[in-house]
Structure formats: structure tokens, C-alpha cells
Backbone bond lengths (Angstrom), bond angles and torsions (degrees), N, CA, C in turn:
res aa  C-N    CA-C-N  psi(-1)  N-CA   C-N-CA  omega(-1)  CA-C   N-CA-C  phi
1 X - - - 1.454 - - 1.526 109.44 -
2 X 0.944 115.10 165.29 1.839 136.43 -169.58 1.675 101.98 -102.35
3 X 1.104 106.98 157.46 1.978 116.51 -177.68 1.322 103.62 96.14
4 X 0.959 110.65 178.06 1.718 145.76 133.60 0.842 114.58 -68.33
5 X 2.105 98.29 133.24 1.500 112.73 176.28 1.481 99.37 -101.32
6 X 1.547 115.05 123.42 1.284 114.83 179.04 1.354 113.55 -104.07
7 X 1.354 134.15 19.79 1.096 122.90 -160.08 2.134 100.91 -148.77
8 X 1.070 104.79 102.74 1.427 113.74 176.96 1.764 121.69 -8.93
9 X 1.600 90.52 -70.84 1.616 106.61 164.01 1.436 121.37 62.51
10 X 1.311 113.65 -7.67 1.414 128.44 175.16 1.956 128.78 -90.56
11 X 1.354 107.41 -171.77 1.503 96.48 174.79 1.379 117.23 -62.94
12 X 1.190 116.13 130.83 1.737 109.39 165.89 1.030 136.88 -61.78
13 X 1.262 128.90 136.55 1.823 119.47 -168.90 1.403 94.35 -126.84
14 X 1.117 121.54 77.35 1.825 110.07 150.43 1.538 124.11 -95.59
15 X 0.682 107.92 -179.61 1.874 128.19 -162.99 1.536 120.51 37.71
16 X 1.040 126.24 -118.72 1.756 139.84 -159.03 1.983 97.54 -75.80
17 X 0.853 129.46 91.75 1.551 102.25 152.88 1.449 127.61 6.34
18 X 1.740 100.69 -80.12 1.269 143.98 -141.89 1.958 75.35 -52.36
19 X 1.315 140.77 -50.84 1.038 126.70 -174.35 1.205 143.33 -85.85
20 X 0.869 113.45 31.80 1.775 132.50 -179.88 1.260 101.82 -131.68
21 X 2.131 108.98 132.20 1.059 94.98 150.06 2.046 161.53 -35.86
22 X 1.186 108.36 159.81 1.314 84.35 168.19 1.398 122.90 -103.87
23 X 1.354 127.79 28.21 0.877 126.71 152.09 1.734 112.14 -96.08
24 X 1.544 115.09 -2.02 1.231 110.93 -170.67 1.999 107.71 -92.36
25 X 1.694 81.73 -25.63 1.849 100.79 -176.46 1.764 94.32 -73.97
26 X 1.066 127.26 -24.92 1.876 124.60 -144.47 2.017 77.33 -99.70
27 X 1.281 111.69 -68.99 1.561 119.28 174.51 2.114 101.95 -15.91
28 X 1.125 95.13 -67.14 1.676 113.76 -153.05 1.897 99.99 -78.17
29 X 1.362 111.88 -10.30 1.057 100.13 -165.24 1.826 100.33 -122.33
30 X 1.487 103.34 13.26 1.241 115.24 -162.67 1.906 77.10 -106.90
31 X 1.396 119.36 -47.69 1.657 121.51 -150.94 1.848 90.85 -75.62
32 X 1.305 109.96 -31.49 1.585 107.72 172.76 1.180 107.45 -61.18
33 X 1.365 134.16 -73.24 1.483 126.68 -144.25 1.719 92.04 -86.20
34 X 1.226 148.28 7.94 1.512 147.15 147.21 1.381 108.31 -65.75
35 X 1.628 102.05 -46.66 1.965 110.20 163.48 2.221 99.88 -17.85
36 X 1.854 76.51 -93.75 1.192 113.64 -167.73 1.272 129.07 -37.31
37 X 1.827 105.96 -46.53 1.852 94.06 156.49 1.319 125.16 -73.98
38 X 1.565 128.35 -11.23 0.927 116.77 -178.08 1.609 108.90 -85.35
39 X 1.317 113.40 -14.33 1.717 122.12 -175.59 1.963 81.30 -73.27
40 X 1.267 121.79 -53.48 1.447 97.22 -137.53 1.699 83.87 -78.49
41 X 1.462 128.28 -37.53 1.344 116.53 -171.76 1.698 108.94 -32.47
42 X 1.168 100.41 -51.07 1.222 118.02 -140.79 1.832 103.46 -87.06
43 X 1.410 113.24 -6.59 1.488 126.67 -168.24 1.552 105.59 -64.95
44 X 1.343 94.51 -42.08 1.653 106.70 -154.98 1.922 91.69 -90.55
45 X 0.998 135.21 10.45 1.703 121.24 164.01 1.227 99.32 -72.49
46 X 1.570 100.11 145.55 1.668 141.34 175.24 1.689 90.77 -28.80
47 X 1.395 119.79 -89.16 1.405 135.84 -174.08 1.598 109.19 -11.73
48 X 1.381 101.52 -47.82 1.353 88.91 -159.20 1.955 103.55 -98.20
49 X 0.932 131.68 -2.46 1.661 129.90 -176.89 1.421 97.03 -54.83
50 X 1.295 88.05 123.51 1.750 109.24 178.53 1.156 110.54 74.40
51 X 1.504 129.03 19.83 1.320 122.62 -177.37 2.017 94.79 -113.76
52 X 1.004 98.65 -15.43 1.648 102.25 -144.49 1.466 100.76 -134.16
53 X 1.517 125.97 123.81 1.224 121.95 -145.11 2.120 87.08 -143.17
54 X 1.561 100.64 94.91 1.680 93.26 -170.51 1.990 109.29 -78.57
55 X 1.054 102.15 132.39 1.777 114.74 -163.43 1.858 95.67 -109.17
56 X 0.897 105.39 101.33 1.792 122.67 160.74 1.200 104.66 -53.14
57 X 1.746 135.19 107.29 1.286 118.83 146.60 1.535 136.86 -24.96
58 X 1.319 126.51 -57.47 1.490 155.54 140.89 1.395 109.52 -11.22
59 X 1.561 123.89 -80.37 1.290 130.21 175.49 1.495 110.07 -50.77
60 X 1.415 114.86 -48.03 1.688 101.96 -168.70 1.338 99.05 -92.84
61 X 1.439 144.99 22.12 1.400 132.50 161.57 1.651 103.63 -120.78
62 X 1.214 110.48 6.69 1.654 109.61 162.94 1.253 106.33 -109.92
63 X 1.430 134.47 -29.98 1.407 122.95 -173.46 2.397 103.35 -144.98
64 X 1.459 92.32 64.23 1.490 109.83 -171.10 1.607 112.96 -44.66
65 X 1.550 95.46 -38.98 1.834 92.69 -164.72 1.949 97.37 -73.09
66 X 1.024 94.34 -40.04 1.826 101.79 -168.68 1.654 106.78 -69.59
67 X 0.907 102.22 -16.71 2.183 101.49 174.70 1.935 95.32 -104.29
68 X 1.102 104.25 -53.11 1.727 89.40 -177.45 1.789 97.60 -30.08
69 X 1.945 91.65 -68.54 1.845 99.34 -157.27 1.735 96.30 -38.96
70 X 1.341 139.97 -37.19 1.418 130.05 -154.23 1.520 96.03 -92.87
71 X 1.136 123.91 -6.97 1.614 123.29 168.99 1.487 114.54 -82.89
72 X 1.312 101.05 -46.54 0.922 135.44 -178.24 2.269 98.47 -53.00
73 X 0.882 90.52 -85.72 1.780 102.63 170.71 1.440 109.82 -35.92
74 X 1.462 115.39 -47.40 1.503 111.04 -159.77 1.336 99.96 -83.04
75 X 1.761 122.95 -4.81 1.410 106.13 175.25 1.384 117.62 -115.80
76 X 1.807 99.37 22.28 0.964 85.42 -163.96 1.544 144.97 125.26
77 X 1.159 124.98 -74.06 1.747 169.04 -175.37 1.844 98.47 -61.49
78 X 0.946 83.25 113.29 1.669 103.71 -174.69 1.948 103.10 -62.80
79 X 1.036 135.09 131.30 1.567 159.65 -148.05 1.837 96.76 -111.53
80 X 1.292 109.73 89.20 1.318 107.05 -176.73 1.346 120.22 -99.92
81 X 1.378 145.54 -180.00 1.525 132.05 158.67 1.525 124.13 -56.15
82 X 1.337 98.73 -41.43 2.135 114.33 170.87 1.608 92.61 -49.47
83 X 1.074 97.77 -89.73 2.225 117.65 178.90 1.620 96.95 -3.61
84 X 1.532 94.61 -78.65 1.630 103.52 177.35 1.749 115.87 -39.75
85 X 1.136 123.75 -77.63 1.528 146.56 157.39 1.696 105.18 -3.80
86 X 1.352 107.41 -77.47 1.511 128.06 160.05 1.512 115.67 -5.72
87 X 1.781 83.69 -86.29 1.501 116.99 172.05 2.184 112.46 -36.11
88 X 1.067 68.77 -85.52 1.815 64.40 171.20 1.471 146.95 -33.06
89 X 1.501 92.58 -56.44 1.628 122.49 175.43 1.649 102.91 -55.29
90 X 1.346 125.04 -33.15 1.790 155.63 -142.42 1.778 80.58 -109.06
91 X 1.520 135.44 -48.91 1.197 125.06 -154.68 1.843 109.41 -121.64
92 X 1.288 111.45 12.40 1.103 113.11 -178.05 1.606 118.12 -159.41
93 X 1.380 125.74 74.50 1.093 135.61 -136.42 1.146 92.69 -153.60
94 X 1.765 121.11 114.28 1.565 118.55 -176.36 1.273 102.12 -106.18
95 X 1.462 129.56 40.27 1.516 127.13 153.71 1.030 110.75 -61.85
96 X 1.429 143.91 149.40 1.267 151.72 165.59 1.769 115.89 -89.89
97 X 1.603 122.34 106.46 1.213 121.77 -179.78 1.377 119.45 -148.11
98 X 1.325 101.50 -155.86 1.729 91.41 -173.27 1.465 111.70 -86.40
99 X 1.807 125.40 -153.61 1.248 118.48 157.96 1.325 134.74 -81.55
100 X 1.794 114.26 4.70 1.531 102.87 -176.77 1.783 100.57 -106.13
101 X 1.343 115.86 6.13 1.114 116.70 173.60 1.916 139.68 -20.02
102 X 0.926 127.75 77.00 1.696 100.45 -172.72 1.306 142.03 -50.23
103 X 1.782 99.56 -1.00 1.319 90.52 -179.58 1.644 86.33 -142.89
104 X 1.567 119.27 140.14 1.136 142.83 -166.06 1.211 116.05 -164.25
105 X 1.692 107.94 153.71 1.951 106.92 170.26 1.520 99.08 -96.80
106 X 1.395 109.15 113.59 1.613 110.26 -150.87 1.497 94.35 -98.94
107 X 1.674 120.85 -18.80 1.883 106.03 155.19 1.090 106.26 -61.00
108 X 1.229 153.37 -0.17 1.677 133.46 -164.36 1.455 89.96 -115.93
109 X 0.949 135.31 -48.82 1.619 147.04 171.57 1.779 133.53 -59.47
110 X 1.588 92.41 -34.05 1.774 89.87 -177.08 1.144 101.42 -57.71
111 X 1.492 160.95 -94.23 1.143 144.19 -150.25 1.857 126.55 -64.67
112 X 1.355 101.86 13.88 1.348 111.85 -172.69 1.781 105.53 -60.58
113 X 1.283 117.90 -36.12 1.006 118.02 -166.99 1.723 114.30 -72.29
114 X 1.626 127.89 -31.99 1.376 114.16 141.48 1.513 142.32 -26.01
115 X 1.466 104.38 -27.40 1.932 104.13 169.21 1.419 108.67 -104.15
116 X 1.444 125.92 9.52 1.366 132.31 163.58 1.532 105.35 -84.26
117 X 1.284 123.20 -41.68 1.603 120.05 173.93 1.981 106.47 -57.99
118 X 1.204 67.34 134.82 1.596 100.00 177.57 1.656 117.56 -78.08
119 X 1.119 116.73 122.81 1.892 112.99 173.43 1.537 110.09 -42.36
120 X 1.112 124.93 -36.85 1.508 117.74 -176.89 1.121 131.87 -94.42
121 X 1.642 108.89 17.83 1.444 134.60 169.68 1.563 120.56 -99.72
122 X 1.311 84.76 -23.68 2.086 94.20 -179.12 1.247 100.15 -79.24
């Protein structure tokens, strides 16, 4: 099929790794990255230019205020001092917590999730 898949739709993975099979981790992690080539195949059709604005995890948790503002622009949505304020407070937060946290220093964190993978998952 044609579009963007916006909607996960796959096995759920919450909590520990360590407890799910690995055929249950390989299943769930197979229906994501089918997601993902089919998102990027599918990014670059006619239909969607200027409709469809692709957001790097990476880029907006190393440099948050400068990808919001371009989210921010591409939809539109006026860039205020709060917005900004928000943004920051949301991306630079030396509380110590878990991963569903809302507020985090998300340069110190985006790649955190590489030492959560397990050797018997690669």
C-alpha cells in the first residue's frame, strides 16, 4: 500500500527486555523496521511534498529547541517564549528517572537505549 504508516500497530514491548522471548523481540522488531522502510519509501511521493515533515529521533534529542522551531514552522504554529521555555525545561532536566519520563537531558540519553540491548538480541 501507498502513504504513511502512522500508527505502530505491532507487538508491544513494555518493561524489561530480559522477559520476552526472542522470537517475541525478533517478531516486534521485524514489524518496526518494515514500518520504517516503508515510511521512508514512501516519504518522497509527489502527494505528500510539503505535507510530511520526517523528524530524526537523534536530531531532536541532541538539539530539541532547533527541530521543535522546524516542526513548529512546518505546521505552521507560531514559536513563543512559553513554547521555547516548555521545550527546554522538557529537554534538559537533571532529575534522575526512568525511560518514559517527560522531562529529561535527552543529549545525555538519546543513545542510552543501545546499552539496554541485550547480546542475545543482536
Amino acid at each position: 500500500s501507498s502513504g504513511i504508516n502512522a500508527e505502530y500497530g505491532g507487538p508491544r514491548v513494555d518493561g524489561d527486555m530480559e522477559n520476552f522471548s526472542d522470537e517475541y523481540l525478533r517478531n516486534a522488531t521485524q514489524h518496526l523496521c518494515q514500518n520504517h522502510l516503508h515510511n521512508i519509501k514512501h516519504s518522497s511521493d509527489p502527494w505528500l511534498e510539503g505535507r510530511y515533515k520526517r523528524v530524526l529521533y537523534e536530531e531532536l534529542a541532541k538539539d530539541p529547541i532547533r527541530s521543535a522551531k522546524g516542526i513548529f514552522a512546518f505546521t505552521h504554529q507560531p514559536w513563543t517564549e512559553e513554547v521555547e521555555k516548555f521545550v527546554w525545561e522538557g529537554s534538559h532536566s537533571e532529575k534522575p528517572g526512568g525511560g518514559y519520563d517527560t522531562q529529561k537531558d535527552t543529549a545525555t540519553v538519546v543513545n542510552e537505549w543501545r546499552g539496554r540491548i541485550l547480546e542475545r538480541h543482536l
